[in-house]
Structures are given as C-alpha cells and as structure tokens.
PDB file of the backbone (N, CA, C, O) and the ligand in Angstrom, with CONECT records:
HET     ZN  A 101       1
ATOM      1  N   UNK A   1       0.847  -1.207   0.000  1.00  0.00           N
ATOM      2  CA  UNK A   1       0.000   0.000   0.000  1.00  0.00           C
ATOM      3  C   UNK A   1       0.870   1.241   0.000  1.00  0.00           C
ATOM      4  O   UNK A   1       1.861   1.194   0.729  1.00  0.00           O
ATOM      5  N   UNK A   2       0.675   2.243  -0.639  1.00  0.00           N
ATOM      6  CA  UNK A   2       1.242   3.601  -0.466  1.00  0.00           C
ATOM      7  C   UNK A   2       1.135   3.845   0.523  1.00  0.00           C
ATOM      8  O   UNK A   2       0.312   3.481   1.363  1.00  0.00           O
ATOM      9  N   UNK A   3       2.170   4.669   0.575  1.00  0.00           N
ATOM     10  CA  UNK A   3       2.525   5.691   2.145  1.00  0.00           C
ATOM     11  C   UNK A   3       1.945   6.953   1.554  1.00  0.00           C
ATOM     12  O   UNK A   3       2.000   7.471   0.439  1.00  0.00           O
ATOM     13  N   UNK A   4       1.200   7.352   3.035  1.00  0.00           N
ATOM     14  CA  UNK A   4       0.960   9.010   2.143  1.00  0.00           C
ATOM     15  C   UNK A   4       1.506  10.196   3.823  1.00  0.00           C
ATOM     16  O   UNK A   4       1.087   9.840   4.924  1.00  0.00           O
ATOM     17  N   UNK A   5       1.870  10.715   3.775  1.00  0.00           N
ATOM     18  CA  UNK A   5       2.725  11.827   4.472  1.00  0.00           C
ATOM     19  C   UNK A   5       1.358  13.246   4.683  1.00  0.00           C
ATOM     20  O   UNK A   5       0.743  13.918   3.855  1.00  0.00           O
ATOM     21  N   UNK A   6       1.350  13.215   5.800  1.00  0.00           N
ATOM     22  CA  UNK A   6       0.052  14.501   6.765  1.00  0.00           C
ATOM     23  C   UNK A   6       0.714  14.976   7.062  1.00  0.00           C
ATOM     24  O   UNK A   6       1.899  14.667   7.185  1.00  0.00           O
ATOM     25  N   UNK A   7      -0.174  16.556   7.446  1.00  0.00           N
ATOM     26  CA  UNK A   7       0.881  17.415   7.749  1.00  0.00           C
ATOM     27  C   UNK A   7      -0.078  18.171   8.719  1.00  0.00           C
ATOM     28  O   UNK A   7      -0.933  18.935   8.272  1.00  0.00           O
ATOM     29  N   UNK A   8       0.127  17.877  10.470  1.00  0.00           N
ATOM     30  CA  UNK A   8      -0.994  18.713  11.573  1.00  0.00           C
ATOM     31  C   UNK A   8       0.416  20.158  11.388  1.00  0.00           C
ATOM     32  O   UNK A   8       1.641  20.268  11.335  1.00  0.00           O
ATOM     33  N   UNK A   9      -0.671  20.893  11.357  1.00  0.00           N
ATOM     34  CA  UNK A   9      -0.216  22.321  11.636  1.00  0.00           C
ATOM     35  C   UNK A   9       0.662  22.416  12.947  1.00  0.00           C
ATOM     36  O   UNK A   9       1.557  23.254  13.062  1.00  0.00           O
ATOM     37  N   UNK A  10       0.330  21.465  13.960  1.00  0.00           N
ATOM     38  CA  UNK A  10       0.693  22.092  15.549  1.00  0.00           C
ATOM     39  C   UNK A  10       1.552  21.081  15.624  1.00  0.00           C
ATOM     40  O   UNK A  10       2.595  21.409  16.190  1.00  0.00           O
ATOM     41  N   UNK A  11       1.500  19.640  15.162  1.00  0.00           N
ATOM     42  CA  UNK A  11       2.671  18.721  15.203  1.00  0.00           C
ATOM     43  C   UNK A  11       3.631  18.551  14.666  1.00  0.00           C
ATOM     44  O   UNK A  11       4.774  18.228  14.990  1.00  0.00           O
ATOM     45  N   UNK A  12       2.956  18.863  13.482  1.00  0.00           N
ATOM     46  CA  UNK A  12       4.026  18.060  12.054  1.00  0.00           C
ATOM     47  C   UNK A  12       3.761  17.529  11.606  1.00  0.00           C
ATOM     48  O   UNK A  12       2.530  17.522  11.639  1.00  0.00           O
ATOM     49  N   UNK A  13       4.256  16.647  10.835  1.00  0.00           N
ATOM     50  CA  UNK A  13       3.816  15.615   9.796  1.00  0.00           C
ATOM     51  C   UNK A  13       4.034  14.205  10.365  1.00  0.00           C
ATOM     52  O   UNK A  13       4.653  13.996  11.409  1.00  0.00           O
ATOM     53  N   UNK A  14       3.461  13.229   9.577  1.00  0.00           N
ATOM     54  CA  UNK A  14       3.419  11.685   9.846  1.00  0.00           C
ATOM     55  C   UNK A  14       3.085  11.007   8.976  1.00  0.00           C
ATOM     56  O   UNK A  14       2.602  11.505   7.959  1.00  0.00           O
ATOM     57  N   UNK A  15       3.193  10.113   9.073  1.00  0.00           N
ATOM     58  CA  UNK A  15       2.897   9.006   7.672  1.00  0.00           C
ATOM     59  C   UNK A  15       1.617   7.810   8.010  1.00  0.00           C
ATOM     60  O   UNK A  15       1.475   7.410   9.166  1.00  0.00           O
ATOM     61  N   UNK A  16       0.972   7.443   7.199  1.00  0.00           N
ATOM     62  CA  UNK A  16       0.164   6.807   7.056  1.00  0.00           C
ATOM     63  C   UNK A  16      -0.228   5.571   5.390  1.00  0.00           C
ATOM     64  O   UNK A  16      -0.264   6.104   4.280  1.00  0.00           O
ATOM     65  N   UNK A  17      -0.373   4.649   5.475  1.00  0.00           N
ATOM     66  CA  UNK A  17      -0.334   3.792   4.326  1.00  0.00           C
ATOM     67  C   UNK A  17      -1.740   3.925   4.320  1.00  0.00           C
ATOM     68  O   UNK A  17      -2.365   3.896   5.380  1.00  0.00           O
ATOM     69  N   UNK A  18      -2.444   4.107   2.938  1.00  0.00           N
ATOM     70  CA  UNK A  18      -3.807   3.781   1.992  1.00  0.00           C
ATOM     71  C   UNK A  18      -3.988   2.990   1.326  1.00  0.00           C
ATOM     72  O   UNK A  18      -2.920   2.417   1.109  1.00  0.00           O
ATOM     73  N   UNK A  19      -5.079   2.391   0.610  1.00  0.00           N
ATOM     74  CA  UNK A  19      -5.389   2.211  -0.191  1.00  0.00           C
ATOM     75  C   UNK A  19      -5.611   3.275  -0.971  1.00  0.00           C
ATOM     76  O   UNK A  19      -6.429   4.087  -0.541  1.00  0.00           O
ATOM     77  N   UNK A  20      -4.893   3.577  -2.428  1.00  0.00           N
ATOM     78  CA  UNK A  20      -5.419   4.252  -3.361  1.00  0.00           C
ATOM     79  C   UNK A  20      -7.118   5.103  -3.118  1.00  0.00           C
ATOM     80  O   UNK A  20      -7.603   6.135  -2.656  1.00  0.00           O
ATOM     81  N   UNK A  21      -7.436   4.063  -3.670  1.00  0.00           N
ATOM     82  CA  UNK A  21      -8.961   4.618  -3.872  1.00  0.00           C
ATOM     83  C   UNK A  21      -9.442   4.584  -2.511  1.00  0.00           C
ATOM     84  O   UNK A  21     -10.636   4.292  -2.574  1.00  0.00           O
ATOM     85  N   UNK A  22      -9.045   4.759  -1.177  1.00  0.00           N
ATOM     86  CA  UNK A  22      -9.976   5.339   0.113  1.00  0.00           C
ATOM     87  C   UNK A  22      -8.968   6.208   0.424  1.00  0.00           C
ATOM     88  O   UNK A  22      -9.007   6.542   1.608  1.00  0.00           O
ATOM     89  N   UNK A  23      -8.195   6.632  -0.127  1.00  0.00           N
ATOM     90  CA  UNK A  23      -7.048   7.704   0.644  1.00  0.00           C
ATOM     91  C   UNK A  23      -7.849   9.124   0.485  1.00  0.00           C
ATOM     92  O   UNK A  23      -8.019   9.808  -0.524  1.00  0.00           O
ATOM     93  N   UNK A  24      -8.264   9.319   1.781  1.00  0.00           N
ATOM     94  CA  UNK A  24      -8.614  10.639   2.506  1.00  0.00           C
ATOM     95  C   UNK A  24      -7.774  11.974   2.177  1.00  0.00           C
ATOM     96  O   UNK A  24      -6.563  12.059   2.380  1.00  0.00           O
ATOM     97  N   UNK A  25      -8.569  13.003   1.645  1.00  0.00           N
ATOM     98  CA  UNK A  25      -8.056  14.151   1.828  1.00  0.00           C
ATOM     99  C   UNK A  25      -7.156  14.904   3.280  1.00  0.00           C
ATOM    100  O   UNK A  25      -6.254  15.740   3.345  1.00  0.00           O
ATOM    101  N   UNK A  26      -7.690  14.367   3.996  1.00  0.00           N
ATOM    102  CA  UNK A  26      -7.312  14.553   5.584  1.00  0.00           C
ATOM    103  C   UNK A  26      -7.846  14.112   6.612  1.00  0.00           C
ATOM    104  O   UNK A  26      -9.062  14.101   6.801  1.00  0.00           O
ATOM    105  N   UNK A  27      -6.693  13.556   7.661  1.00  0.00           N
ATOM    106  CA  UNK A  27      -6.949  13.086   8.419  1.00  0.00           C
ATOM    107  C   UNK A  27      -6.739  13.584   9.682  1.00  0.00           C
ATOM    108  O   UNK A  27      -6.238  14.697   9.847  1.00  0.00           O
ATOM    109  N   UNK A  28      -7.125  12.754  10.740  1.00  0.00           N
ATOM    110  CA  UNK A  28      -7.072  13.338  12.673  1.00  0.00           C
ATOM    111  C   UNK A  28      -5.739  12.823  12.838  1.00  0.00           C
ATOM    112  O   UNK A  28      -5.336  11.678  12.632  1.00  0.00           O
ATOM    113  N   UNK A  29      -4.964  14.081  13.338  1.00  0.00           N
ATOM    114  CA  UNK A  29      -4.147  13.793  14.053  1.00  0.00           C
ATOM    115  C   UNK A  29      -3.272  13.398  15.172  1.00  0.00           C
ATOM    116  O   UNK A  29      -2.763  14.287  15.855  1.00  0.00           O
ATOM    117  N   UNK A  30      -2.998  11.903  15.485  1.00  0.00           N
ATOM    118  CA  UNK A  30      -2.914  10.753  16.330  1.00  0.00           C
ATOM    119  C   UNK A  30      -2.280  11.539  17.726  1.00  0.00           C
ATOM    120  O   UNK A  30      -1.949  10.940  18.749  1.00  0.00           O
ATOM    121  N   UNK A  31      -2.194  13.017  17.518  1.00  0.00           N
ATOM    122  CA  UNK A  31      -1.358  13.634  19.097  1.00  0.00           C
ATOM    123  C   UNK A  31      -2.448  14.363  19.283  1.00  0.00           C
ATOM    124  O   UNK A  31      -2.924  14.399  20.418  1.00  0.00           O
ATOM    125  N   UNK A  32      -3.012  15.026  18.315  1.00  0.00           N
ATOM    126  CA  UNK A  32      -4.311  16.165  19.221  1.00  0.00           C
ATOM    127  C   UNK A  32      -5.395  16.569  18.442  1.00  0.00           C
ATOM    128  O   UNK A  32      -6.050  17.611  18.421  1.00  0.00           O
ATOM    129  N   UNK A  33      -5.466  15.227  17.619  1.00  0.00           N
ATOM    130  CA  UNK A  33      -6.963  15.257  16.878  1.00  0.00           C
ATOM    131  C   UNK A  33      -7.093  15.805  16.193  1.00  0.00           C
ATOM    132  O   UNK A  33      -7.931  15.257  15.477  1.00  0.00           O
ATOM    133  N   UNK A  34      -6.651  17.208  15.561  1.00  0.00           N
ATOM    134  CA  UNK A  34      -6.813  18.183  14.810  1.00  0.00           C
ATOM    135  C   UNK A  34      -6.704  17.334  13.201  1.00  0.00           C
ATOM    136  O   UNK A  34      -6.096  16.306  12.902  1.00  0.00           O
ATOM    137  N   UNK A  35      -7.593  18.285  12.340  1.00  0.00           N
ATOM    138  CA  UNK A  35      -7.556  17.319  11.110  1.00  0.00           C
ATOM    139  C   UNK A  35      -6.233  18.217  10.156  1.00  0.00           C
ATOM    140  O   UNK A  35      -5.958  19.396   9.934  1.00  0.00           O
ATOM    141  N   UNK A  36      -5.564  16.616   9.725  1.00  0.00           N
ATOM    142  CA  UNK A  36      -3.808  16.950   9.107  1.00  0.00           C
ATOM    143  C   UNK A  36      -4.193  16.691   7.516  1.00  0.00           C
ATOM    144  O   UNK A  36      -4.672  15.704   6.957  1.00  0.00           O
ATOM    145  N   UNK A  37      -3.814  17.899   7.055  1.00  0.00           N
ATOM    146  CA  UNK A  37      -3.786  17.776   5.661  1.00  0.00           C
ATOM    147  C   UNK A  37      -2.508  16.782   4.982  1.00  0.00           C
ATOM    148  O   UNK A  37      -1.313  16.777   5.280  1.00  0.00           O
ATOM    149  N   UNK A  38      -3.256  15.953   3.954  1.00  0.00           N
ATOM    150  CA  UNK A  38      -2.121  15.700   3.115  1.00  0.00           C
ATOM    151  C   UNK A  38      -0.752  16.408   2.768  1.00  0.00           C
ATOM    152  O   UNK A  38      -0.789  17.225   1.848  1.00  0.00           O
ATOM    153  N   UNK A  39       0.328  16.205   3.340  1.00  0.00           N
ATOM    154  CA  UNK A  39       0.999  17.141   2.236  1.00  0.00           C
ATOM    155  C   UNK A  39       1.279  17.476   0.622  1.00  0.00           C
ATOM    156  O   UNK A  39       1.141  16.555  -0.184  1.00  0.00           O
ATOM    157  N   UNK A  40       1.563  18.434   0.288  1.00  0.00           N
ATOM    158  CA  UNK A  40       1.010  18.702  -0.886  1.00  0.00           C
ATOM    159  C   UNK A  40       2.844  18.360  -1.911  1.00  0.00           C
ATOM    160  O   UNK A  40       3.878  19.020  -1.801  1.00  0.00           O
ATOM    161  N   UNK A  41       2.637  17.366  -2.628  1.00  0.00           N
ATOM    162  CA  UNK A  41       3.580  16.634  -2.972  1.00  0.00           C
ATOM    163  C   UNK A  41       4.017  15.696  -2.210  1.00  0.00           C
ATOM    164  O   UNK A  41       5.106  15.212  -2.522  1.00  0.00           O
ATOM    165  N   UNK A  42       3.558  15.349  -1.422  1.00  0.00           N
ATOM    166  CA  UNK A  42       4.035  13.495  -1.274  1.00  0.00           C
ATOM    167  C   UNK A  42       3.856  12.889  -2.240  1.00  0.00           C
ATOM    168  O   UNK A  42       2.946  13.060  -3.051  1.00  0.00           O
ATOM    169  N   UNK A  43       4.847  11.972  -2.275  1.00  0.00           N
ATOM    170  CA  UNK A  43       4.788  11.311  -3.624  1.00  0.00           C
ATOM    171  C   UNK A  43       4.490   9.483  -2.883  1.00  0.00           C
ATOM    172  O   UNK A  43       5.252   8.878  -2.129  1.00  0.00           O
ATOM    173  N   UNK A  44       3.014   8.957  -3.490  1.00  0.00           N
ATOM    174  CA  UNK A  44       2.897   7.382  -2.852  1.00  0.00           C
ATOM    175  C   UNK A  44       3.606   6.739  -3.715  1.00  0.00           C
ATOM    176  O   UNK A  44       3.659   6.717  -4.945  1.00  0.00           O
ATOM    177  N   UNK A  45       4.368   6.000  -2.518  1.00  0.00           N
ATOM    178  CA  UNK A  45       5.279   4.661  -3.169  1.00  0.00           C
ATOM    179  C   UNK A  45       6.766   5.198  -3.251  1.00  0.00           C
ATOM    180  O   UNK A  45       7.668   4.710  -3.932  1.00  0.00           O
ATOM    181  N   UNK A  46       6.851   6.491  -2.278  1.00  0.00           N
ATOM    182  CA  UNK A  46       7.874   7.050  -2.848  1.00  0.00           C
ATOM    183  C   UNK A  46       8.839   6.907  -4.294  1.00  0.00           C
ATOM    184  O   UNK A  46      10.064   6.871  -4.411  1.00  0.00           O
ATOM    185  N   UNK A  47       8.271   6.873  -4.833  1.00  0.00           N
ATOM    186  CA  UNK A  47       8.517   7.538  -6.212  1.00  0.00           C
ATOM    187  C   UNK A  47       8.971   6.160  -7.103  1.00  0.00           C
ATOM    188  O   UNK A  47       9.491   6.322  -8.207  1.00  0.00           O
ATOM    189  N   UNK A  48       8.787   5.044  -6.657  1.00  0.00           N
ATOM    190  CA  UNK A  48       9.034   3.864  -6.984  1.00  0.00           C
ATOM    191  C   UNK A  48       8.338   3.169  -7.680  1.00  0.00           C
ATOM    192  O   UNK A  48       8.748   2.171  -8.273  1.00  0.00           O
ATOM    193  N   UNK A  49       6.860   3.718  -7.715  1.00  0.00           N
ATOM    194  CA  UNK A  49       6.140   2.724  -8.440  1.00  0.00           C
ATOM    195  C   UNK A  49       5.811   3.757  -9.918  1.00  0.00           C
ATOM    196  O   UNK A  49       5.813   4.960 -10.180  1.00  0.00           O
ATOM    197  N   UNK A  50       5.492   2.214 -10.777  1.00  0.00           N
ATOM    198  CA  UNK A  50       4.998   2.765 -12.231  1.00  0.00           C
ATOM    199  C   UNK A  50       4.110   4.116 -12.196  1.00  0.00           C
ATOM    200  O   UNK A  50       4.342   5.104 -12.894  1.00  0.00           O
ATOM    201  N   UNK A  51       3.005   3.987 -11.225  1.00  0.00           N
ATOM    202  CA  UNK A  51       2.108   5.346 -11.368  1.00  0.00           C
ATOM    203  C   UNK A  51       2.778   6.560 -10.499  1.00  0.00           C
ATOM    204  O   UNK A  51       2.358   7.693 -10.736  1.00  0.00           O
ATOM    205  N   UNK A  52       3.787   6.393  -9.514  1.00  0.00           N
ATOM    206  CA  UNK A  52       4.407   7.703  -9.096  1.00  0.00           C
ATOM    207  C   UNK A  52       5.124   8.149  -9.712  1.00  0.00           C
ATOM    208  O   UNK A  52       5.312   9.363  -9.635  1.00  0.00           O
ATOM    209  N   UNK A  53       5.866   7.328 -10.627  1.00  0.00           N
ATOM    210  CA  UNK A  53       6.811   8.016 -12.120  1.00  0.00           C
ATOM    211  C   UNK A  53       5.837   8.517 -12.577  1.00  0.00           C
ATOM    212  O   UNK A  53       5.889   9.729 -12.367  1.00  0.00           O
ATOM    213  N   UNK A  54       4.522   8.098 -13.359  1.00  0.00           N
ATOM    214  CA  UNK A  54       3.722   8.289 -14.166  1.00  0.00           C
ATOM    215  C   UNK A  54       3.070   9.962 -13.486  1.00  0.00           C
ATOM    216  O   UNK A  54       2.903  10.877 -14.292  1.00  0.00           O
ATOM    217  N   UNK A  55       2.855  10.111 -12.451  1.00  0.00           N
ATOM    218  CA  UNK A  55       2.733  11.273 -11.612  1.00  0.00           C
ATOM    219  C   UNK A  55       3.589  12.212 -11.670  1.00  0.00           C
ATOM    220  O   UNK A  55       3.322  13.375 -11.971  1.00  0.00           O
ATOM    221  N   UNK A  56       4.642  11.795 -11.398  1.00  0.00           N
ATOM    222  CA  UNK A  56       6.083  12.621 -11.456  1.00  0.00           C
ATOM    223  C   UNK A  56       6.351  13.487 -13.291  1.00  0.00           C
ATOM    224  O   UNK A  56       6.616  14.628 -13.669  1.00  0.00           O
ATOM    225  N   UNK A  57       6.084  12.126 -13.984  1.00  0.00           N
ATOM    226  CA  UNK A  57       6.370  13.087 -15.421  1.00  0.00           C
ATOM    227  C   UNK A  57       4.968  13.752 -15.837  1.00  0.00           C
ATOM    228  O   UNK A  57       4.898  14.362 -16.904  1.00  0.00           O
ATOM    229  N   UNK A  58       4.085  13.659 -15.169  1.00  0.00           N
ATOM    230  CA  UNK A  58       2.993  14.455 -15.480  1.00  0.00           C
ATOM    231  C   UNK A  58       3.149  16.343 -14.970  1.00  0.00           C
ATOM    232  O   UNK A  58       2.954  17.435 -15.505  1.00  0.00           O
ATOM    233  N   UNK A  59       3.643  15.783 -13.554  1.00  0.00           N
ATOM    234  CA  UNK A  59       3.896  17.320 -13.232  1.00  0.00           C
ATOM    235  C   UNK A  59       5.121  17.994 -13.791  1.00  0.00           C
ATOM    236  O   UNK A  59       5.372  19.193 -13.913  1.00  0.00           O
ATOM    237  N   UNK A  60       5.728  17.063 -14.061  1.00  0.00           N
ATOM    238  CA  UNK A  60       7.030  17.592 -14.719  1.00  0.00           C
ATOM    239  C   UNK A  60       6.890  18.222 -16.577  1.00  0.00           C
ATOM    240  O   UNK A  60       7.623  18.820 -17.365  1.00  0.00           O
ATOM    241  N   UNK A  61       5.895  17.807 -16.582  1.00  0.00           N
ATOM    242  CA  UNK A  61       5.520  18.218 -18.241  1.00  0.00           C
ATOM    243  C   UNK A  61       4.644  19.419 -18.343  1.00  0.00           C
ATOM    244  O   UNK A  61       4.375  20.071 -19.352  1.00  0.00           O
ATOM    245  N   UNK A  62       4.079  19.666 -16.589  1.00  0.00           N
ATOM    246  CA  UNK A  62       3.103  20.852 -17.013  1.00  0.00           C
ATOM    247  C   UNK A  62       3.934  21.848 -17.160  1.00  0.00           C
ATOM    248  O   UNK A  62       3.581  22.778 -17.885  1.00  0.00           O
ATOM    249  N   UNK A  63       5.234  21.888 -16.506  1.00  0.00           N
ATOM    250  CA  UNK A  63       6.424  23.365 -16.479  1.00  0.00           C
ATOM    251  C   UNK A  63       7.390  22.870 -17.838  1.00  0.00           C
ATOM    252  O   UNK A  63       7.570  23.837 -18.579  1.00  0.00           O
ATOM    253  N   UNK A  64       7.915  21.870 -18.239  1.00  0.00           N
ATOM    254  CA  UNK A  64       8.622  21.411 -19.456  1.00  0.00           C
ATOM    255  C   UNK A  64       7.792  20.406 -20.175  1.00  0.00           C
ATOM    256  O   UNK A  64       7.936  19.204 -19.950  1.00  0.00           O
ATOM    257  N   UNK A  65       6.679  20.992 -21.279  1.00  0.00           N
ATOM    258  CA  UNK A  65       6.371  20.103 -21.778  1.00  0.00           C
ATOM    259  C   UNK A  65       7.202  18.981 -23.073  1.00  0.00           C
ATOM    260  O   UNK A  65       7.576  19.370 -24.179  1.00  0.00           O
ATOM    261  N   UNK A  66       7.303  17.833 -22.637  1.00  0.00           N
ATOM    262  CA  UNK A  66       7.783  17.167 -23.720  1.00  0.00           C
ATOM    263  C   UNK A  66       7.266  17.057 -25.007  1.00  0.00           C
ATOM    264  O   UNK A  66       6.838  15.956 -25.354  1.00  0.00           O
ATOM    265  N   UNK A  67       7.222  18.092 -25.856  1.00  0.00           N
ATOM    266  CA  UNK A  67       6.848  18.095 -27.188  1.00  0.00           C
ATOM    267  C   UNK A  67       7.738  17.387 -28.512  1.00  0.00           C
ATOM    268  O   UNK A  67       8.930  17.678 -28.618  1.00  0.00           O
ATOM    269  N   UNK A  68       7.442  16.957 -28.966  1.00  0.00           N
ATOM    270  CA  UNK A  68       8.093  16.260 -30.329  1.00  0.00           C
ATOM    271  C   UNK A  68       7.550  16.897 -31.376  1.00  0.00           C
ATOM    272  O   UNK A  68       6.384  16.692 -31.712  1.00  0.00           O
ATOM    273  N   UNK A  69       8.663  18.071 -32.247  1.00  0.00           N
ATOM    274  CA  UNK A  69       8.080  18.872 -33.198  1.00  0.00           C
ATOM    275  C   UNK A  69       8.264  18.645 -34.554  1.00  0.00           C
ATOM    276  O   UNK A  69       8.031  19.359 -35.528  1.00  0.00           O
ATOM    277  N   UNK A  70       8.923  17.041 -34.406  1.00  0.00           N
ATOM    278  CA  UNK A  70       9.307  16.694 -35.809  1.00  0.00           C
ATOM    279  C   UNK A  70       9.761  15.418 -35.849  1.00  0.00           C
ATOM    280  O   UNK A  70      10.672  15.403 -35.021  1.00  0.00           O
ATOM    281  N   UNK A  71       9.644  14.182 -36.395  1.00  0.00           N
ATOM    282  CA  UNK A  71       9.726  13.068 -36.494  1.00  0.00           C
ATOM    283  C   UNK A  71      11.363  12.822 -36.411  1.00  0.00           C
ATOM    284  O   UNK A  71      12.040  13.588 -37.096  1.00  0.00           O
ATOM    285  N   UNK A  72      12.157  11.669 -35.516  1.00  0.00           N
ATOM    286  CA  UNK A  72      13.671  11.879 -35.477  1.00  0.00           C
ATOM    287  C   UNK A  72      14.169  11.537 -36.973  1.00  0.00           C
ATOM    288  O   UNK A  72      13.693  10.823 -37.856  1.00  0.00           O
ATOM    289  N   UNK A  73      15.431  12.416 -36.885  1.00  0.00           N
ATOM    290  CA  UNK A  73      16.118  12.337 -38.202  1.00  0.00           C
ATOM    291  C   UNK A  73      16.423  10.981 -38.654  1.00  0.00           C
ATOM    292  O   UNK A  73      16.569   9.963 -37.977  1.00  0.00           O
ATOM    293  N   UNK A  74      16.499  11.164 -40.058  1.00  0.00           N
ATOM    294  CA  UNK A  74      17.268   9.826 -40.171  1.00  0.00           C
ATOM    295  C   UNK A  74      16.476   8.835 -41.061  1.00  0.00           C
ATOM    296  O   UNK A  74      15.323   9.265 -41.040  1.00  0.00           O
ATOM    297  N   UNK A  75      16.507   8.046 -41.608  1.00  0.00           N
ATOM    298  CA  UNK A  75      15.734   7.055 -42.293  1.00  0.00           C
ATOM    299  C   UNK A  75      15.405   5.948 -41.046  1.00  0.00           C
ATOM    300  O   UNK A  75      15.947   5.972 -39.941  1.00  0.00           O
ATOM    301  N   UNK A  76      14.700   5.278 -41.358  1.00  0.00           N
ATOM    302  CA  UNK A  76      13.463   3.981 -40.971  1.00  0.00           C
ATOM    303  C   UNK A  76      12.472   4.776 -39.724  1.00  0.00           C
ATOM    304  O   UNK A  76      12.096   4.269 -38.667  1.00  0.00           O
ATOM    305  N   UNK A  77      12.208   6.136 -40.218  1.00  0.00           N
ATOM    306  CA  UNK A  77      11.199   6.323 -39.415  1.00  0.00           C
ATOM    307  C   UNK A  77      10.062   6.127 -40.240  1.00  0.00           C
ATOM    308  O   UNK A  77       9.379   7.090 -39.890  1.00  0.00           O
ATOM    309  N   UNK A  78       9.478   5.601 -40.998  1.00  0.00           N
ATOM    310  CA  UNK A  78       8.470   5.200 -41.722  1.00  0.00           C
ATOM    311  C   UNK A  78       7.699   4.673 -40.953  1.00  0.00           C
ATOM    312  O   UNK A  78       7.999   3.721 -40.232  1.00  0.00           O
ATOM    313  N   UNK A  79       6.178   5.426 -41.017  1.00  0.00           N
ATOM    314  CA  UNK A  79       4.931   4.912 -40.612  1.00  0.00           C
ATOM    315  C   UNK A  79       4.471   3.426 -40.923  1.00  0.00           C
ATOM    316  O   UNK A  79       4.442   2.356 -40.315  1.00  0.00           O
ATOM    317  N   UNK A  80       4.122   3.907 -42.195  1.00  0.00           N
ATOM    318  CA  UNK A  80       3.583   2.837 -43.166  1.00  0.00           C
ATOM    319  C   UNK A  80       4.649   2.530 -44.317  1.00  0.00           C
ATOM    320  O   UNK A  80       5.347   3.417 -44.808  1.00  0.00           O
ATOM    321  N   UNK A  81       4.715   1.023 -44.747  1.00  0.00           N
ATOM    322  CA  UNK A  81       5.056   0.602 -45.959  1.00  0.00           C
ATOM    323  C   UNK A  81       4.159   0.310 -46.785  1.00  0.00           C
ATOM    324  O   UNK A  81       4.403  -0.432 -47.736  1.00  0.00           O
ATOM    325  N   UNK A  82       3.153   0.755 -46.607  1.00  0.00           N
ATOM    326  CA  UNK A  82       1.744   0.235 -47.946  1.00  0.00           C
ATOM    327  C   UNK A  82       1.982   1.378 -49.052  1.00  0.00           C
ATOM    328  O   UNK A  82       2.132   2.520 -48.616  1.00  0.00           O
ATOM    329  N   UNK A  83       2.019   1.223 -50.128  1.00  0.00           N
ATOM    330  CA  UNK A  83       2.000   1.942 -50.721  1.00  0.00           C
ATOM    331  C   UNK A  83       1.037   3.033 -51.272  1.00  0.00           C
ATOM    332  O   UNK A  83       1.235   3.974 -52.041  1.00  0.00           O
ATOM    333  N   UNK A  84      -0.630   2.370 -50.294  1.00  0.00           N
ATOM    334  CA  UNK A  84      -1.748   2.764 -50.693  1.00  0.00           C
ATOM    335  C   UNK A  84      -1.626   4.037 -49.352  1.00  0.00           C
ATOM    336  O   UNK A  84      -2.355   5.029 -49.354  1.00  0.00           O
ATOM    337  N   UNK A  85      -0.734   3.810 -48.430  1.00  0.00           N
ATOM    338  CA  UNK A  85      -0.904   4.784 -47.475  1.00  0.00           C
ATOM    339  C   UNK A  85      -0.110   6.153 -48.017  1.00  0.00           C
ATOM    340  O   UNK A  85       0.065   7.066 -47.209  1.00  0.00           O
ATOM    341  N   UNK A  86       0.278   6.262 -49.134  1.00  0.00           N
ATOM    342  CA  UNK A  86       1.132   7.681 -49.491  1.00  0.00           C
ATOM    343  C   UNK A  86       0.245   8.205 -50.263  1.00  0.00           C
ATOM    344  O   UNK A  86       0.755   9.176 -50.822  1.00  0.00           O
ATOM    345  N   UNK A  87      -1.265   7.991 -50.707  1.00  0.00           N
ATOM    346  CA  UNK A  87      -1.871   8.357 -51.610  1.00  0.00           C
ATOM    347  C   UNK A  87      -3.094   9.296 -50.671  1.00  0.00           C
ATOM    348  O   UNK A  87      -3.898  10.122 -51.102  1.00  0.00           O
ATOM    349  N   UNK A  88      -2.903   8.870 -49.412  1.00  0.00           N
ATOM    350  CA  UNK A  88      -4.191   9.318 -48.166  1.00  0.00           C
ATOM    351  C   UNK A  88      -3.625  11.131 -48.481  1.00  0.00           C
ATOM    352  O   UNK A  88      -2.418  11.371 -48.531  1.00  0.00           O
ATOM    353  N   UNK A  89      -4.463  12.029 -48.629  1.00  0.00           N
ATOM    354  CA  UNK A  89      -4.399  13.210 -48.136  1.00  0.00           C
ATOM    355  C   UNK A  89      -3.954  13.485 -47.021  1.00  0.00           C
ATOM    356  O   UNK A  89      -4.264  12.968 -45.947  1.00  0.00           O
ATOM    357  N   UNK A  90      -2.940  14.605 -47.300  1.00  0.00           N
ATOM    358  CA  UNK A  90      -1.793  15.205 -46.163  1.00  0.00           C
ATOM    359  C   UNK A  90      -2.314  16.311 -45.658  1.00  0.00           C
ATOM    360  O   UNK A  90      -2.789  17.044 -46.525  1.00  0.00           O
ATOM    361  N   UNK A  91      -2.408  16.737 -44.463  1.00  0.00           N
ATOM    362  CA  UNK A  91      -2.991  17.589 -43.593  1.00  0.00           C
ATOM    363  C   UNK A  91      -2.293  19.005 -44.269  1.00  0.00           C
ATOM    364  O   UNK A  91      -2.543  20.108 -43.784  1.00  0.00           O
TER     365      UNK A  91
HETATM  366 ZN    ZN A 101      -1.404  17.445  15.799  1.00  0.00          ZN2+
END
C-alpha cells in the first residue's frame, strides 16, 4: 500500500499507508486530533512505483512540456510501408 505523508499544523507531519482509492483528503491527528492535511507533494510509493513516475512526469511536463516537433532524423522512421498509405491526403 502507499505511504501518504500529513501534515498537523501544531505537530508536524506523519505518515500513514492507503489504499489508493480510500485515501482521505485529511486526516485526525494521532497527538491532538486536529484534522492533518495531506501534504502537498508526497509522492505514494515514494517515487518507486509505475504510477508515481507516471505522476512525477505528469507534473514535470506541465512546467517542461515534452513536445516532439518533428519526427527523429534519419531514415526507418516510416509509418507505413503500404504503398496505398502515401496516396491518403496530407494535412
Ligand atoms: Zn497534531
């Protein structure tokens, strides 16, 4: 299960494991009840699993998006070898 990292204003932070799909926006905090926000970037699974990469290059693409503005140089980048596919109208 992911670890997900709270953050009580008056304590600090702490850790707690979820399930994905029941992981709470916030929770009570185990010294004085007060409700502890998620912190904002914890990363579940610390950064280990397929979907926290998958997380990680998401936010990382909203400030550097990875755009591809041109097919890589070079020969055998060919789509298609049909010959009926060079006849399709080009945008
Ligand atoms: Zn607290």
């Amino acid at each position: 299960m992911p670890l997900y990292e709270f953050r009580c204003s008056a304590c600090g932070s702490f850790e707690r494991t979820f399930p994905m799909s029941t992981m709470p926006p916030s929770l009570a905090c185990p010294d004085c009840a007060e409700p502890a926000v998620r912190r904002p970037g914890g990363s579940p699974g610390r950064g280990s699993s397929p979907v926290a990469r998958a997380v990680e290059a998401t936010h990382r693409s909203a400030h550097e998006p990875a755009v591809v503005r041109q097919p890589p140089p070079g020969p055998g980048h060919r789509v298609s070898r049909d010959p009926r596919h060079a006849q399709l109208p080009r945008p």
